[in-house]
C-alpha positions as CSV (number, residue, x, y, z in Angstrom):
1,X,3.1,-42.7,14.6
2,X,4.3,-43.3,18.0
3,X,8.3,-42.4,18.5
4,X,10.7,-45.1,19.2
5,X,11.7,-45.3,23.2
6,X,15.6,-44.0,23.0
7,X,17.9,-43.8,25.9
8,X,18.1,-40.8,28.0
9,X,21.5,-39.8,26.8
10,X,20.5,-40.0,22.9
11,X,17.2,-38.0,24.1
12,X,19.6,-35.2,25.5
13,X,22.2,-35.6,23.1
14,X,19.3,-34.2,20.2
15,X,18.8,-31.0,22.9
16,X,22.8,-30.2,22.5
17,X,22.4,-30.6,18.7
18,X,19.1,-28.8,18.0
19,X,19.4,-26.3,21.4
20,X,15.6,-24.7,19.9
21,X,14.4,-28.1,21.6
22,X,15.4,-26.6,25.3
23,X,13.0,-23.6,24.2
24,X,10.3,-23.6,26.2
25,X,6.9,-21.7,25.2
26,X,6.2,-19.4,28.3
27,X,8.6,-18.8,30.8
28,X,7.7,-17.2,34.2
29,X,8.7,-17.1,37.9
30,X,6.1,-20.2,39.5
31,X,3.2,-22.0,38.9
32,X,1.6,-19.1,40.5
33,X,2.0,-16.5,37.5
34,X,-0.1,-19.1,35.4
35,X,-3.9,-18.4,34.0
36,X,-4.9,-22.3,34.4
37,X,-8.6,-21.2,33.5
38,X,-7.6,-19.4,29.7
39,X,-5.3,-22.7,29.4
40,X,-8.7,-24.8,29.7
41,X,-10.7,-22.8,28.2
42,X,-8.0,-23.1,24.9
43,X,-8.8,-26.6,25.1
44,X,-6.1,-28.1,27.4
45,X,-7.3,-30.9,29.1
46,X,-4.3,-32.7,30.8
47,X,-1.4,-31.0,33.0
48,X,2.0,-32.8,33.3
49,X,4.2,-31.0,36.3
50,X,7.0,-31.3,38.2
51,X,7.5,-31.9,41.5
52,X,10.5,-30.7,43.4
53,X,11.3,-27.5,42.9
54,X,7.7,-26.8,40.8
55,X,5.5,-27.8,43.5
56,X,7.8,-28.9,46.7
57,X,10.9,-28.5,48.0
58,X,13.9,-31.5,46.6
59,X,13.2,-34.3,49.0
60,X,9.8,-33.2,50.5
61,X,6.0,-34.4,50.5
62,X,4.4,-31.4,51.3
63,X,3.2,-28.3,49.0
64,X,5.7,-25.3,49.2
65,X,3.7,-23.0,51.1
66,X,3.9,-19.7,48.3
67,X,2.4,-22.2,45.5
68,X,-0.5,-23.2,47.8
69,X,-2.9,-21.1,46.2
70,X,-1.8,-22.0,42.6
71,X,-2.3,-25.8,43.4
72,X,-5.1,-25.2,44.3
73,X,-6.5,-23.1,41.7
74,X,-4.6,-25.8,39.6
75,X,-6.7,-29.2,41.3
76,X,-10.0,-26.9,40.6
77,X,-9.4,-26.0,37.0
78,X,-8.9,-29.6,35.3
79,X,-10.7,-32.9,36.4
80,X,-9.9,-35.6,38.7
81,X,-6.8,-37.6,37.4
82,X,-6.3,-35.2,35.1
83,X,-3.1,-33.6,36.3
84,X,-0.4,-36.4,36.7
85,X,2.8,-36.1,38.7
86,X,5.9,-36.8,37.1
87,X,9.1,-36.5,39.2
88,X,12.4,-38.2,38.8
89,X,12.9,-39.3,42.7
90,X,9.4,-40.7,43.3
91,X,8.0,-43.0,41.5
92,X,11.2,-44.2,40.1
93,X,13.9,-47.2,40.6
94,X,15.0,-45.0,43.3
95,X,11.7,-45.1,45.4
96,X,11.3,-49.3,45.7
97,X,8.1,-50.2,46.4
98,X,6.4,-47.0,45.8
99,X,6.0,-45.7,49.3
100,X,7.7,-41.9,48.4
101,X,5.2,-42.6,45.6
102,X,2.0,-42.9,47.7
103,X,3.3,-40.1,50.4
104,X,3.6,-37.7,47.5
105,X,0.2,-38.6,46.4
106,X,-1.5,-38.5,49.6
107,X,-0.2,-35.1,49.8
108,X,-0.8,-33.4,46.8
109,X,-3.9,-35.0,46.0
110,X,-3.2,-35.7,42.6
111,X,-1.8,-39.2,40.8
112,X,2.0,-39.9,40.8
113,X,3.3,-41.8,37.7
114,X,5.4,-44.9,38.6
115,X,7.8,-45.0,35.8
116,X,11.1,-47.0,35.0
117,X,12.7,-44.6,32.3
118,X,13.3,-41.3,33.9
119,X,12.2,-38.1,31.8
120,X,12.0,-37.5,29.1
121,X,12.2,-41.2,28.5
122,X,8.3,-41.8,30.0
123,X,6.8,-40.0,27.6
124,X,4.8,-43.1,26.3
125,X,3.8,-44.2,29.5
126,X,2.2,-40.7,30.6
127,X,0.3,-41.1,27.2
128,X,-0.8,-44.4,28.2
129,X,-2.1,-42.8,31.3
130,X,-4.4,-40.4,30.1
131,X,-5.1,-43.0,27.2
132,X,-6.4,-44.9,30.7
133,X,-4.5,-47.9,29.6
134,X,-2.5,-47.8,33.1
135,X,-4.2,-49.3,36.3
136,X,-3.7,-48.1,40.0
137,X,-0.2,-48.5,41.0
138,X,0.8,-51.8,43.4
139,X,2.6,-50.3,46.2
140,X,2.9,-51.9,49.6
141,X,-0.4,-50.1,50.5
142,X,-2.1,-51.7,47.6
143,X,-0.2,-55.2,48.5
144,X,-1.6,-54.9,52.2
145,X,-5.3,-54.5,51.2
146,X,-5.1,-57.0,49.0
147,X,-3.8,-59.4,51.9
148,X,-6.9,-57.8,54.2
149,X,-9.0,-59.1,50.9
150,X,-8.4,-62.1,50.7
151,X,-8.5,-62.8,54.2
152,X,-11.8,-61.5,54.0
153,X,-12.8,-63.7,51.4
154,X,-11.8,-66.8,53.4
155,X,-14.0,-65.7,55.8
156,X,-16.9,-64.8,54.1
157,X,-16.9,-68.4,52.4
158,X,-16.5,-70.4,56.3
159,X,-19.5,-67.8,57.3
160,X,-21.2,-69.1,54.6
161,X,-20.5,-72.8,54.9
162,X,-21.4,-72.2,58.6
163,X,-24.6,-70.8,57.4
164,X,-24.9,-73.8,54.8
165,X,-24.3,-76.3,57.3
166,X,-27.0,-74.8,60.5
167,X,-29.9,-74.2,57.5
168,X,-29.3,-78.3,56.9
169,X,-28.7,-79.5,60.0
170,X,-30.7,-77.3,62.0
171,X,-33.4,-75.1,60.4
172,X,-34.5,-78.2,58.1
173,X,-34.8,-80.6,61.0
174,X,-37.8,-81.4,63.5
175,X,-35.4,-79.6,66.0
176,X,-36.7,-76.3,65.0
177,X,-39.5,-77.1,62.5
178,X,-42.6,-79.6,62.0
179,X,-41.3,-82.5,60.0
180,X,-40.8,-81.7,56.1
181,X,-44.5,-80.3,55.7
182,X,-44.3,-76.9,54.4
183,X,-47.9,-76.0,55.2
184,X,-47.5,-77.3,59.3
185,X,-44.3,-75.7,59.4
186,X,-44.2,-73.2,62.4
187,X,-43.4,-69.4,60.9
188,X,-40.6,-68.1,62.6
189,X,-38.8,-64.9,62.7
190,X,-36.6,-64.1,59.7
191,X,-32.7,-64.3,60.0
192,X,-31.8,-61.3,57.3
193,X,-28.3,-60.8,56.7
194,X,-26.6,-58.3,55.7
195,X,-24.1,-58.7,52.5
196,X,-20.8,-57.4,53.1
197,X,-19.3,-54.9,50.7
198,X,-16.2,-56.2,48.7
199,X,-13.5,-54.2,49.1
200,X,-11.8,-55.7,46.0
201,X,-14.7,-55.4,43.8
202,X,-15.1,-51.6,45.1
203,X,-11.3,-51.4,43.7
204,X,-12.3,-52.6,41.0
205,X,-14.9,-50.5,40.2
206,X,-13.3,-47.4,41.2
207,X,-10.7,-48.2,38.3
208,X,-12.9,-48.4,36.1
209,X,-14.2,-45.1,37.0
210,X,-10.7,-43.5,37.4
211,X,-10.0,-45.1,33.3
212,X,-13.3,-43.9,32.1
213,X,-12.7,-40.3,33.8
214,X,-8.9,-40.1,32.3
215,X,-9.3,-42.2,29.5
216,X,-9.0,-40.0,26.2
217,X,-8.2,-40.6,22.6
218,X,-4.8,-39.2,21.4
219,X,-6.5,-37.0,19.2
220,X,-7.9,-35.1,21.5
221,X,-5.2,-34.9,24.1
222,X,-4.1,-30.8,24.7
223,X,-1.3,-31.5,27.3
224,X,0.6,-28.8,29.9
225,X,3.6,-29.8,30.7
226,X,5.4,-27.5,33.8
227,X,8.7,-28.1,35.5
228,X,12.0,-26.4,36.2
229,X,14.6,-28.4,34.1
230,X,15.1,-27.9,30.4
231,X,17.1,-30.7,30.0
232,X,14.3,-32.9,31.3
233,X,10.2,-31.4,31.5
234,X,10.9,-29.4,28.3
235,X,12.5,-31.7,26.2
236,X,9.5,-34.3,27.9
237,X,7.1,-31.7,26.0
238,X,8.7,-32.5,22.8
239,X,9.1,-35.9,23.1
240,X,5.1,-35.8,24.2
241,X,4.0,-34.0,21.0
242,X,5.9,-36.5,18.5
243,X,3.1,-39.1,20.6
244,X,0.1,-36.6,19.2
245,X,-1.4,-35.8,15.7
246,X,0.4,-32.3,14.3
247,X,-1.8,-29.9,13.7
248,X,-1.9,-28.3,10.1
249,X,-4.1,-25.6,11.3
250,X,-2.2,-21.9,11.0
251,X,-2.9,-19.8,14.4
252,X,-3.8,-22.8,16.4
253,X,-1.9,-23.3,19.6
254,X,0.3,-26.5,20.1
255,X,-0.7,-30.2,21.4
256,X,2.0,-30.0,24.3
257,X,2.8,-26.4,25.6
258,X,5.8,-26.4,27.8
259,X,5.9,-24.1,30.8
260,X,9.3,-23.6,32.5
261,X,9.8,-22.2,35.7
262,X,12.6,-20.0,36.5
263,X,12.0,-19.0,40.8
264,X,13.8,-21.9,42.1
265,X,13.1,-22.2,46.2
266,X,16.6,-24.1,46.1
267,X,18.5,-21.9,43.5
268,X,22.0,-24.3,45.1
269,X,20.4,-27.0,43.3
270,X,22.6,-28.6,39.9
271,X,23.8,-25.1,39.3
272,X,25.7,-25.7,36.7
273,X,23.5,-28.6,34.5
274,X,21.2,-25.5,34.6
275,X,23.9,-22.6,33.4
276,X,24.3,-25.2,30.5
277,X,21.0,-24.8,29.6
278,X,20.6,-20.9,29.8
279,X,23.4,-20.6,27.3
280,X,22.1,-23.5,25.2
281,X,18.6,-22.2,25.1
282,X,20.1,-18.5,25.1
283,X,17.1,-17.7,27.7
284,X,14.6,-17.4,24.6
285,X,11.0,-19.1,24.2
286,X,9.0,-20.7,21.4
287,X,7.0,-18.5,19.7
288,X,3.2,-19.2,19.7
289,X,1.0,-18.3,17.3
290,X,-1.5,-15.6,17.3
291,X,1.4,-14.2,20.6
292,X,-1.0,-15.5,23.0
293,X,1.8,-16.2,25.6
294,X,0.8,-13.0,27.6
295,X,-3.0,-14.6,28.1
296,X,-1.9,-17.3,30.4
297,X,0.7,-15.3,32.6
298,X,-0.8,-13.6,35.5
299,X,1.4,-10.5,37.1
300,X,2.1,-11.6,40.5
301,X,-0.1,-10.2,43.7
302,X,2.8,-7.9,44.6
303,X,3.8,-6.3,41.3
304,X,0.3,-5.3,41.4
305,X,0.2,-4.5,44.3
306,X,3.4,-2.2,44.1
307,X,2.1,-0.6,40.9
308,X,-0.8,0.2,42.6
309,X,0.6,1.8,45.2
310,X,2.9,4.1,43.1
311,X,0.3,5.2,41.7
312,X,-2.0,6.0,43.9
313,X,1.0,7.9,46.1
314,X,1.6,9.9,42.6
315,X,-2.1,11.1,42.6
316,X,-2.1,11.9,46.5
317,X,0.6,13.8,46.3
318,X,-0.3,15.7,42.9
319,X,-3.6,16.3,44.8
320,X,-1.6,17.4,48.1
321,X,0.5,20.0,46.0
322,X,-2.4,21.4,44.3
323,X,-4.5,21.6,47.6
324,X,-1.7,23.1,49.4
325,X,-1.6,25.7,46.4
326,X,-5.1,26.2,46.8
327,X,-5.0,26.8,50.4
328,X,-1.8,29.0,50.6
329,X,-3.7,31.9,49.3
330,X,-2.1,35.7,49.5
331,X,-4.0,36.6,53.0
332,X,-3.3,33.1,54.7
333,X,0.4,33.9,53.6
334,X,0.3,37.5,55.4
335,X,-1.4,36.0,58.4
336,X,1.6,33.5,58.5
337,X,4.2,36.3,57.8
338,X,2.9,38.7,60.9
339,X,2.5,35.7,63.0
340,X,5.9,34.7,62.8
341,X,8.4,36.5,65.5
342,X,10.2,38.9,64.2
343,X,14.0,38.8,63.2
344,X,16.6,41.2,64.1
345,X,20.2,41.5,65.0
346,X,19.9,39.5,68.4
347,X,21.5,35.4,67.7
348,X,17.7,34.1,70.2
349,X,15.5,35.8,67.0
350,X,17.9,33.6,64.6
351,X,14.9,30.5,64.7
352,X,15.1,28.1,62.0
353,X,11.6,29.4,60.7
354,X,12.1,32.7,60.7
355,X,15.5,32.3,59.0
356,X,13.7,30.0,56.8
357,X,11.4,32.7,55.9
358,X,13.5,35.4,55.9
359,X,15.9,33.8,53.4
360,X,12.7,32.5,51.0
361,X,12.0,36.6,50.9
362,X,15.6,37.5,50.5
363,X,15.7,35.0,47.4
364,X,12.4,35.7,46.2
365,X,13.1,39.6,46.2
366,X,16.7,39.0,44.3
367,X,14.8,37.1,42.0
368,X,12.4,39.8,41.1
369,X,15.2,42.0,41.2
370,X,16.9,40.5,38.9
371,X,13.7,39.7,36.3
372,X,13.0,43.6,36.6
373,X,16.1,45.0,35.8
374,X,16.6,42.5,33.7
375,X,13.9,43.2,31.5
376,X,15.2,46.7,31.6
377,X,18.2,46.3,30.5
378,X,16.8,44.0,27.6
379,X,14.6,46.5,26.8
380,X,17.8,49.0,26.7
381,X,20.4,46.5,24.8
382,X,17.2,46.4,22.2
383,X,16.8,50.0,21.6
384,X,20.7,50.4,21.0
385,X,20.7,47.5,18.5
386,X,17.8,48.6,17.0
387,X,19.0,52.3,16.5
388,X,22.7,50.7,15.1
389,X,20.7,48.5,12.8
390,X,18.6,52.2,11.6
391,X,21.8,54.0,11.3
392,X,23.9,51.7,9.6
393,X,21.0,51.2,7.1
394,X,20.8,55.0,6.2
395,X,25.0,54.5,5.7
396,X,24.3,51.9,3.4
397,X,21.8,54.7,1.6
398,X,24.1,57.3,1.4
399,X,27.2,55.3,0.4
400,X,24.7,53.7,-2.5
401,X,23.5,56.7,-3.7
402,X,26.8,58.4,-4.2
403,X,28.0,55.6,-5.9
404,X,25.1,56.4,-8.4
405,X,25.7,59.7,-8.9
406,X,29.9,58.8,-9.7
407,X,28.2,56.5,-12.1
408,X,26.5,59.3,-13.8
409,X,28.9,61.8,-13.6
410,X,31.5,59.7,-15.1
411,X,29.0,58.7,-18.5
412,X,28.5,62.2,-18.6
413,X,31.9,63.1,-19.2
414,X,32.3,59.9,-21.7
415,X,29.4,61.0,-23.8
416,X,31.1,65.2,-23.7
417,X,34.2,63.4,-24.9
418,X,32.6,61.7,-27.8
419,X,31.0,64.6,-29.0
């Protein structure tokens, strides 16, 4: 059952009451970060996105130059008229006529809704799009070749009364023939003209095509639904999935999956509508069943880039170190040692790499100084201990074994007494 068409206000007025509405199911920086391909191969067969911000700048027609390559990849994945425009400046009460509408269009290559309600309100007529219940938008274009057509109708029928008219008066009288005998008429060349294609039934047809290629039932609608604005595209996904079947299945994705994206190319813009919805929606997502969120985000070309690169500098210089290692052998380090000039009292020997070298041997030979005599004086410390530890053993002995012989002595002398 289709939901009832509320007001805008009463739409957002349900987000600040139930803020797990403003949750969107994947979050990531641009449409470029998306796996459009494992979306359609999930069975998602109808995108709704965003315009400024998501695709363009506020207040321009052409493609943001860094999403180029996602639109692209985008207009490939899903069929023709199957990934509808939905923007609150064109297309609206604030475009008249529908001229930012077409411009937008023309563009992007892709079909701009012309809606009355802004989002989320238009959520039944972008069902009744891909339902293919909507026909080609009138804008002025649209008003101007239907002028051309019927202008071109006019004269197609005065051709043709022309044409009437010389066939009757002309071509049927002795002027050009024999009298009315069909069989002593002269045979003349043949007139053949060409009929004109009709612009208007061309329209025609072409809508018909356009509603046959978008037209599907509700059931099987899987829609996408990207844009920047939680307030608006992502409470436009719920409002979109109360228009479709639930599913009962366990594990199955959603009907409408809302995208939200976070790098703004004009972070200035409503700043603060958009704080209100970080702290409404706490910065959390949906969760999806089966956790299949991480499938349809792609790591950006310089993460991977950058990741690459760290590690390959980690293995280059590992393998430096090691080679260098390899190569700094005993002899090659006497070779270096007598080349090297030698050092004496004199400050023009003091150069920094002889001083360099003579202060590594100066630490290296205090260093084995101190591990030798070191180990020494371990091994000295040890013996003493060790030979306390004997003696005050054999002390213990002694003292035990004259407390034995008290012992004896003294029940001796206790058993003399009793006898």
């Amino acid at each position: 059952m289709a939901p009832f068409q509320l007001p805008n206000i009463l739409i957002y007025l349900t987000g600040v009451i139930r803020p797990k509405l403003l949750r969107p199911h994947i979050r990531v920086p641009s449409i470029a970060q998306v796996d459009f391909r494992s979306l359609k191969k999930e069975g998602f067969n109808a995108v709704v996105v965003d315009k400024d911000n998501c695709l363009t700048l506020p207040n321009k027609d052409e493609i943001y130059p860094p999403y180029q390559t996602a639109w692209n990849d985008l207009l490939q994945t899903f069929e023709p008229g199957r990934v509808l425009i939905v923007s609150n400046s064109a297309g609206t009460r604030k475009d008249p006529g529908g001229i930012a509408a077409e411009s937008v269009s023309l563009s992007l290559r892709a079909p701009i809704l012309i809606h009355s309600q802004n989002k989320p309100g238009c959520s039944g007529s972008i069902i009744s799009y891909f339902k293919g219940q909507l026909g080609q938008p009138i804008t002025n274009r649209k008003r101007i070749i239907q002028g051309s057509e019927k202008v071109w109708k006019d004269e197609q029928e005065d051709e043709k009364m022309l044409w009437e008219r010389w066939e009757d008066e002309v071509v049927q009288k002795p002027l050009l023939g024999y009298g009315q005998d069909p069989t002593s008429a002269r045979k003349g060349d043949r007139v053949v003209v060409e009929r004109t294609p009709n612009p208007r039934l061309e329209s025609a047809e072409a809508d018909s095509k356009q509603k046959k290629e978008v037209g599907v039932g509700v059931d099987d609608l899987k829609i996408l639904v990207i844009g920047d604005r939680l307030f608006t595209d992502t409470l436009l996904s719920h409002r979109l999935s109360l228009h479709l079947p639930k599913r009962k299945e366990e594990g199955v994705l959603p009907s409408v999956l809302s995208i939200y994206t976070t790098s703004l190319p004009q972070p200035k813009d409503v700043r603060i509508l958009r704080w209100i919805e970080e702290r409404l929606s706490k910065s959390q997502t949906q969760p999806i069943p089966g956790n299949f969120s991480h499938r349809f985000i792609l790591k950006s070309q310089e993460e991977e880039e950058e990741k690459n690169r760290q590690i390959l500098d980690h293995v280059v210089k590992r393998n430096s170190l090691v080679e260098a290692l390899r190569w700094f052998t005993p002899s090659r380090w006497r070779e270096f040692d007598r080349s090297l000039p030698p050092l004496t009292i004199h400050p023009k020997s003091w150069k920094p790499l002889p001083v360099l070298v003579g202060f590594s041997k100066s630490f290296v030979y205090a260093i084995v100084l101190l591990l030798r005599y070191g180990m020494r004086g371990a091994k000295k410390v040890q013996g003493y201990f060790k030979k306390q530890i004997e003696l005050a053993r054999a002390e213990a002995k002694r003292i035990d074994r004259e407390k034995a012989e008290e012992s004896k002595q003294e029940q001796g002398l206790i058993r003399h007494e009793r006898i």
